[in-house]
N, C-alpha and C positions, 0 to 999 in steps of 0.2 A: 091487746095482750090480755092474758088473763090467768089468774092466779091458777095453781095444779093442787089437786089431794094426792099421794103417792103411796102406792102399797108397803109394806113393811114384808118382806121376806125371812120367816124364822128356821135356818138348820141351825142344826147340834153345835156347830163352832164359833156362832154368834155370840154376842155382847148382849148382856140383857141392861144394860144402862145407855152406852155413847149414843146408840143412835135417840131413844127417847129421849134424853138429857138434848140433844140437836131439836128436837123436834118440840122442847118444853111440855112431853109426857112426862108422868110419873114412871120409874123403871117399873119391870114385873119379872119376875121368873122366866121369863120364857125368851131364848135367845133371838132375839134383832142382829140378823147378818146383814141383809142388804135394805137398803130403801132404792128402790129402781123409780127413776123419774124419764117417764120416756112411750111409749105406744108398741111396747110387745103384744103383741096380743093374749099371751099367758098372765102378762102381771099390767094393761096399763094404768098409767096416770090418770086423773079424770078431768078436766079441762072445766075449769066454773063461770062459762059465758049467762051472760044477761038471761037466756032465756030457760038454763040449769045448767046442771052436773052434768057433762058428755064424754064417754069416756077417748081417750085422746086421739086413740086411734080409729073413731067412729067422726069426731071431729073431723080429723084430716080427707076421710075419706069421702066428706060429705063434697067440700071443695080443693081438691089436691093442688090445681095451680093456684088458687090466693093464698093456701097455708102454708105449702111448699116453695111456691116458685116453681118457673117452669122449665132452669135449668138442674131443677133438684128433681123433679117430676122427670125429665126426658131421662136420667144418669141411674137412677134409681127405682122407679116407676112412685106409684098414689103411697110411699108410705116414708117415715121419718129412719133418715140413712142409721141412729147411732141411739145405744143406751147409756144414760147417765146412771152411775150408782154412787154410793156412799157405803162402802164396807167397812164392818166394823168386826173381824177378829180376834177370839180369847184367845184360839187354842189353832192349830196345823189345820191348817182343810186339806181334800184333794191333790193327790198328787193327777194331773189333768194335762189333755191337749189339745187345742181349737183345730177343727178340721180348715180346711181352705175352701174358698167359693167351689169349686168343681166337686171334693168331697162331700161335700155338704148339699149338693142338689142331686148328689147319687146315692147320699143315705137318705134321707130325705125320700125321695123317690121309689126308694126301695122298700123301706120301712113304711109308706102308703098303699103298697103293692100287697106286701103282708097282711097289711091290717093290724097292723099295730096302733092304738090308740093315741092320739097329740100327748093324752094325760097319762097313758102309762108310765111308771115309774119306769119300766124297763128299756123304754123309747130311748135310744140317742140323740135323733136328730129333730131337734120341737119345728126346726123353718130351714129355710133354703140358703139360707146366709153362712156365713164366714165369721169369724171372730178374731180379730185380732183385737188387743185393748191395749189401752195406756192407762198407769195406775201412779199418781198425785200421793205421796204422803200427807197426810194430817196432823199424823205421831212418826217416831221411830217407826219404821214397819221394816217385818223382817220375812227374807224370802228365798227360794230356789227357783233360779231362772235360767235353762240352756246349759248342755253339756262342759265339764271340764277339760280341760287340754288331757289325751289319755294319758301321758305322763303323769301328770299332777296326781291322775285319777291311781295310776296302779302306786305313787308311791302313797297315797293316804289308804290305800287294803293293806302296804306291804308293811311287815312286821305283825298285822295283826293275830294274834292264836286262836284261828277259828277254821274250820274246814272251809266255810263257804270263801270267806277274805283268798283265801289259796289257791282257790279254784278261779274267781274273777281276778286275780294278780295276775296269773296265768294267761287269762283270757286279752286282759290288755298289756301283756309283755308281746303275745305272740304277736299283736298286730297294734302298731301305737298310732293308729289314725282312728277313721267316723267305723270302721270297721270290728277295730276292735270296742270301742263305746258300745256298738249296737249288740256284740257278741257277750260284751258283760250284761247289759241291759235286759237285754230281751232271756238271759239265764236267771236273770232276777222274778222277769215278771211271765216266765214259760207259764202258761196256760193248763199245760197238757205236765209238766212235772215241777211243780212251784218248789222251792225251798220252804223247809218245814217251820214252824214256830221255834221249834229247838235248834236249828238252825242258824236262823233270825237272831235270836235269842244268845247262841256262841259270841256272835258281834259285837251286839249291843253290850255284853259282857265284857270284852277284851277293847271296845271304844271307852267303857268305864273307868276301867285300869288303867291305858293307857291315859286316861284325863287326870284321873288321883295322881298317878305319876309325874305329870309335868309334862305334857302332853305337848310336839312339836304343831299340832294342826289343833290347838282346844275348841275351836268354833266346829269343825268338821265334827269330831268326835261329840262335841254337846248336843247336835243337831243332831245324830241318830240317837242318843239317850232321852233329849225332850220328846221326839215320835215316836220314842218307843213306849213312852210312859202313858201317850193317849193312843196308840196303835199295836200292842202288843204283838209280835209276832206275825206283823205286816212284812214282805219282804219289802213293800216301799220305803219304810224304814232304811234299806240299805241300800237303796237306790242315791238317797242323799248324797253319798259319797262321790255320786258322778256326777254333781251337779253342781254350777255355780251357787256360792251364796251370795245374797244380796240386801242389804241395808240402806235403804231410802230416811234421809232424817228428812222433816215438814220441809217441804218446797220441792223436793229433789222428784225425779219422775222417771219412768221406767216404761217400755214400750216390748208389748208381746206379741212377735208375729204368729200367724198362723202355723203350725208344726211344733212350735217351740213348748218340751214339759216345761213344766212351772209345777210349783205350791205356795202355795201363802202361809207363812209361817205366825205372823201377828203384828197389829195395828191399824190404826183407823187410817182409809185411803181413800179418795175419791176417783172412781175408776170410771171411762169411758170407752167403749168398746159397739164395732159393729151391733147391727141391731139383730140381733139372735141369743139363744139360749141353748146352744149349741157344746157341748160340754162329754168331753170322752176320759175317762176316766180308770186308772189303773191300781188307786188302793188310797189308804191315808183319809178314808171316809166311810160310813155308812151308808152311801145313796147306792145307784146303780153301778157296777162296774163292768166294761167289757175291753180284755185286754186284749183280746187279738183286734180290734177295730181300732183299739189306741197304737198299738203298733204298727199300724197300716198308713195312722196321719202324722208319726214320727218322723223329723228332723234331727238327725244323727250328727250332724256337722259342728262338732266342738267351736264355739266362738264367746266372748263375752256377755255378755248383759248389754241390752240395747237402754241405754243414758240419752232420754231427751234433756238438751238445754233450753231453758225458755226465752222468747224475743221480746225485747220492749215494746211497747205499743202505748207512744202518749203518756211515757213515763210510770204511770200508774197502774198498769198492767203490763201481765211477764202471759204472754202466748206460747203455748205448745205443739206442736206441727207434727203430726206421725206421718209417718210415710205409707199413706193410707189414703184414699180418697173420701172416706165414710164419715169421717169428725177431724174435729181442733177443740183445744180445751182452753179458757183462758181464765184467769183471777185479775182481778182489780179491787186494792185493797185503795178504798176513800178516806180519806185523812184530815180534810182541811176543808170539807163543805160545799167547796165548789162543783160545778158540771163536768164530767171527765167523758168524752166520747168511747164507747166500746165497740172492740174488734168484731168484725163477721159480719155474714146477710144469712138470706133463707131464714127457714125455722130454728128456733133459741129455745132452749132451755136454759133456765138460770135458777139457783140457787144461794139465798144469804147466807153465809156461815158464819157472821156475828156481825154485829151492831144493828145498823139499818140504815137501806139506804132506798132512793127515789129512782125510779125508773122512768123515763119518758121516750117512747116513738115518734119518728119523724110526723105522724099525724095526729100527733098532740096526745094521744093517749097518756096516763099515766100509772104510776101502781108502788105503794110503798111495801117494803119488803122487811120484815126482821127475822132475827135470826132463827135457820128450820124452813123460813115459807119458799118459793119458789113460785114461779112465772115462766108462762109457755107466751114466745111471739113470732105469730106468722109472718111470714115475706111477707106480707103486704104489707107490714105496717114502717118498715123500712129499716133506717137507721135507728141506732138506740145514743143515749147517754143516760149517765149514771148521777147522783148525787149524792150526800149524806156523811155520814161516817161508817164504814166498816168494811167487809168486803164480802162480794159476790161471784159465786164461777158462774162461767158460764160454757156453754157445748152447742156450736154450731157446724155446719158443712163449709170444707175449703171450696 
């Protein structure tokens, strides 16, 4: 096994303390969004073997089946199935939707053909992969995940005094299924004749009023006044109102298939997700946006928020299972010093999130971890168990 260095990713919506405070940096100015621990080839990890620093993904490639295993190698081909992050949220990111394996090896493919650069800002699709994630509370963390029942959806527009609220009341009275959702939706984020700032802006006005008032939906209506105050005149803003809200307190976990809009509204989470960087994107940001291509990998089908529960595992660890063949996430919180076996095979990522604890492989390897460090181990080294006090996640292949 062996210890990882891990990039630190800064956009605009980042935290410029949690993650360094994790990582026993001094904060700075500049916002820390993600720390990705994992073999993208955009951001990897660096792998600190005996004979240096290799970056993780050049590791694996050197020996795919001792790193991988060679039912991870046959399933997947020479590279590591899953991203581990650690997000740390101040403010609303992205309102966004992960394409699905198929989409994604035809943008991908397309956008090769063009000649669009990997590193162009304006690229959609950086790899060939899929993205679906699971996203671990740390903190409170607050979010919009998957369509609202269109009912729900026309009575939180109805009453508001805005032209636009009138016109999507409208839109999802005439048809109360995924049809009228998509009919509001897609009049929000038209391309070709967007609603205006002043527009936007009628809304967010009459969601104000109606919250000063005594507001029957206050979380709905707070949620377009907080985006509107870092978003002005986004009409993603007004999107929110068709979208489940979602509040994860520490422990609770949340699973994003592919199709499904999302945004991340705020709080520190530990997110694991296919291994891409694959990100389509419709407003509620300054990066790139292209909304006819996010309308293309849209999932209109009103349903709840996907609530993973976790399974015991040896008492000491609570396992996460998405319904996904790419990862599993597990925590094991050590208490009493003793040796406690942890879940998974193949390639591991793991990470201390406080105290410190002992790591040791079934070939005697060892590796002490405190809080921030993190360790990469290959299949070959087998089985793990843990020791110490504190607790460690870890992200392996089912």
């Amino acid at each position: 096994m062996h210890r990882l260095e891990n990039p630190v990713r800064e956009y605009d919506w980042g935290s410029p303390t949690t993650i360094p405070e994790l990582l026993g940096r001094r904060p700075t100015t500049k916002p820390a969004a993600e720390l990705w621990l994992g073999a993208h080839p955009s951001a990897p990890s660096t792998a600190l073997t005996p004979d240096g620093p290799v970056p993780l993904d050049e590791y694996i490639g050197d020996d795919p089946a001792g790193v991988l295993g060679a039912d991870v190698v046959a399933r997947f081909g020479a590279c590591l199935p899953y991203l581990l992050k650690i997000i740390a949220a101040d403010k609303p990111l992205s309102l966004q939707v992960h394409p699905s394996a198929d989409a994604a090896r035809a943008g991908f493919e397309r956008e090769e053909l063009s000649g669009v650069a990997i590193d162009d800002p304006h690229r959609n699709y950086k790899d060939r992969n899929h993205k679906p994630e699971l996203v671990f509370a740390l903190t409170p963390f607050q979010a919009m995940c998957g369509f609202r029942a269109p009912r729900r959806a026309a009575e939180l527009v109805a009453g508001l005094d805005a032209e636009l609220a009138h016109v999507l009341h409208a839109d999802l009275r005439a048809d109360p299924s995924f049809r009228g959702i998509r009919a509001a939706f897609r009049r929000l984020l038209d391309p070709h004749d967007p609603p205006t700032a002043a527009q936007v802006g009628e809304v967010v006005d009459a969601c104000r009023e109606r919250l000063a008032a005594g507001s029957p939906s206050p979380r709905a209506d707070g949620t377009v006044v907080l985006l509107a105050e870092h978003y002005p005149g986004d009409p993603g803003v007004v999107t929110s109102l068709l979208l489940n809200p979602v509040t994860l307190q520490p422990g609770e976990a949340l699973f994003v298939p592919a199709g499904g809009v999302h945004a991340y509204l705020s709080g520190t989470a530990v997110e694991i997700m296919a291994n891409s960087d694959n990100v389509l994107r419709a407003g509620l940001t300054s990066k790139h946006i292209d909304i006819p291509e996010l309308l293309d990998n849209v999932d209109y089908v009103a349903a709840p928020p996907i609530r993973v529960a976790p399974e015991a595992f040896h008492g000491s660890t609570k396992a996460f299972y998405a319904p996904v063949d790419d990862f599993e996430l597990s925590f094991t919180r050590l208490t009493d010093g003793a040796v406690h076996p942890l879940p998974g095979r193949g390639p591991r990522v793991l990470l201390c999130l406080e105290g410190a604890v002992t790591l040791e492989s079934a070939t005697g390897d060892k590796l002490d971890l405190v809080r921030g460090e993190s360790a990469f181990v290959p299949a070959r080294d087998g089985s793990l168990v843990a020791s110490g006090v504190g607790t460690v996640v870890q992200a392996d292949v089912p």
